[in-house]
N, C-alpha and C positions, 0 to 999 in steps of 0.2 A: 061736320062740326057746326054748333050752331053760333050764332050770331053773339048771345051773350060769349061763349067759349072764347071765339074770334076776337073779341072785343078787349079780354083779359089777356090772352095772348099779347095780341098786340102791346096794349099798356105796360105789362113785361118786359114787354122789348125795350118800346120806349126809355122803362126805367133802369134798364140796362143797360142800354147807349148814354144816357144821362149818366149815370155811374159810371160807364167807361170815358165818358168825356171828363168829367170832372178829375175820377184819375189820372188821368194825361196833360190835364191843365195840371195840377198838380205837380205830377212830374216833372214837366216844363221849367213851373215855379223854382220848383228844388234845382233845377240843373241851372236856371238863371244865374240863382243865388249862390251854386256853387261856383261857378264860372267868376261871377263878378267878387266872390270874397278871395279865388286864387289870383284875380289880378290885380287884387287891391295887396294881396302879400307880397305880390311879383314888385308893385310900383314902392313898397316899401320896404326892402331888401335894396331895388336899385337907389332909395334916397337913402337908407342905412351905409351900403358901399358909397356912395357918392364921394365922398372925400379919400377914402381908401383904394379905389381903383387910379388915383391917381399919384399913389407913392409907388417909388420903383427903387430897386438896388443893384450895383452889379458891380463886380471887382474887371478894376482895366489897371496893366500897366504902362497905357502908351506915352504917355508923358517920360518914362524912362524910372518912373517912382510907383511901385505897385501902391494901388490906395481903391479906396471902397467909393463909390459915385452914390447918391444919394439922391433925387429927386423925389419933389414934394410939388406934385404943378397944380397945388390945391393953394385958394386963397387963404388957406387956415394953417398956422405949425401944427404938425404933428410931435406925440411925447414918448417918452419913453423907448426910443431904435435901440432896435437888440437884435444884432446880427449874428449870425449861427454859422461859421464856415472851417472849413479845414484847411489850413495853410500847410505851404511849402517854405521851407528853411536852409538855409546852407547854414552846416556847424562843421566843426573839427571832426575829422574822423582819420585817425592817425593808421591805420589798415588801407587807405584807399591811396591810388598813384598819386592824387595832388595834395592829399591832406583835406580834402573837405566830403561831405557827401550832402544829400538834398532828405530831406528828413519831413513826415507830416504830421502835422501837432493839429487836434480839436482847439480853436479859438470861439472870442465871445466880445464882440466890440458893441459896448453900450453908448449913446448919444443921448443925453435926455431932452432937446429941444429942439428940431428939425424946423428951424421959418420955413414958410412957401421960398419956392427956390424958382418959380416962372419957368422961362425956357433954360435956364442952368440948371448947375446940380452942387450939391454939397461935397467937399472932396476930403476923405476920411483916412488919417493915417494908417500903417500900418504900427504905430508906434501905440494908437490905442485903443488896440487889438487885447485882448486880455484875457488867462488861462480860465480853464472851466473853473467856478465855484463862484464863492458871493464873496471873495476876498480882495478883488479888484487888482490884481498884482498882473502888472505890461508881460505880456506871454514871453516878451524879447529876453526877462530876467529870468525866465524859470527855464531857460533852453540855453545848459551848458555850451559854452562855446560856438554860440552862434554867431556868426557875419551878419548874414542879411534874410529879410525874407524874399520870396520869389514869385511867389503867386499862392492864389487861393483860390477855392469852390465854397462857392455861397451855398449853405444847406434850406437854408430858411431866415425870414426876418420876419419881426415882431414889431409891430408900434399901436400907442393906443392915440386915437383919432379925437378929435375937439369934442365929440359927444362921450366920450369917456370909455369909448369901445376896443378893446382891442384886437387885433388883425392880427391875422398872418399870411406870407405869401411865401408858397414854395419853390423848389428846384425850377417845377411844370409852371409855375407861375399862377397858381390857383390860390385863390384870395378866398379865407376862412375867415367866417367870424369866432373871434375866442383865441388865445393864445395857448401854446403850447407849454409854456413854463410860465406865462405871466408873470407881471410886478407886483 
């Protein structure tokens, strides 16, 4: 090969290591940028949650009064609690040896203004508890012959946060943004 040849080769080369470099910075670039716009959506999902990972629900009867517990250990109220659960009932049931049976009814207890509640919690009757629809009627009237309630399974709760977002937290305890029936 002669000298000119060698010499074009070469430069070739050159200018192909330069082009493969340049692609790789490149690529680099692009992987930076993607890196840092997921952790810029990562840090602003966890300021989005911020207020909402710190509302909790959960039905106790230890007091001896079944009732819905509500914590808010966020410096802000939250609006709009709309709790979604399935209650137990004692009603008349005239076939059974004592005259009562335990019966489960879909309930809907709405709260519309939840203060920060600190290390407490809010304590939610079962009295306002209220049947499925938009009619607002105490679940206690629309259940012939009812005594008392006896417990409940929280299915899900709803609330919309000071930024005007609303949440949901399930069974699992997995915190959504966006409600599932919203107000």
């Amino acid at each position: 090969m002669t000298a000119e040849a060698e010499r074009k080769v070469a430069e070739t080369e050159r200018n192909q290591a330069e082009k493969d470099r340049d692609l790789a910075e490149q690529h680099f670039r692009e992987a930076q940028l993607r890196m840092q716009a997921e952790r810029d959506e990562r840090e602003e999902r966890l300021r989005r949650e911020e207020q909402a990972r710190l509302v909790y629900v959960w039905f106790s009867d230890e007091s001896g009064t079944p009732e819905f517990m509500v914590s808010n250990s966020s410096d802000i109220p939250i609006n709009h609690l709309t709790i979604y659960a399935n209650l137990d009932a004692e009603v008349d049931d005239l076939d059974s040896a004592d005259g009562t049976a335990v019966e489960n009814y879909p309930g809907t207890l709405f709260w519309p203004v939840v203060p920060p509640t600190g290390r407490n919690f809010l304590r939610l009757s079962m009295a306002d508890v209220y049947a499925p629809g938009e009619d607002f009627v105490p679940l206690f009237h629309q259940i012939p012959g009812m005594h008392e309630f006896l417990g409940a399974e929280i299915n899900r709760f709803e609330f919309t946060d000071a930024a005007g977002v609303t949440w949901t937290r399930d069974v699992e305890g997995t915190l959504t943004e966006g409600g599932v029936h919203g107000r």
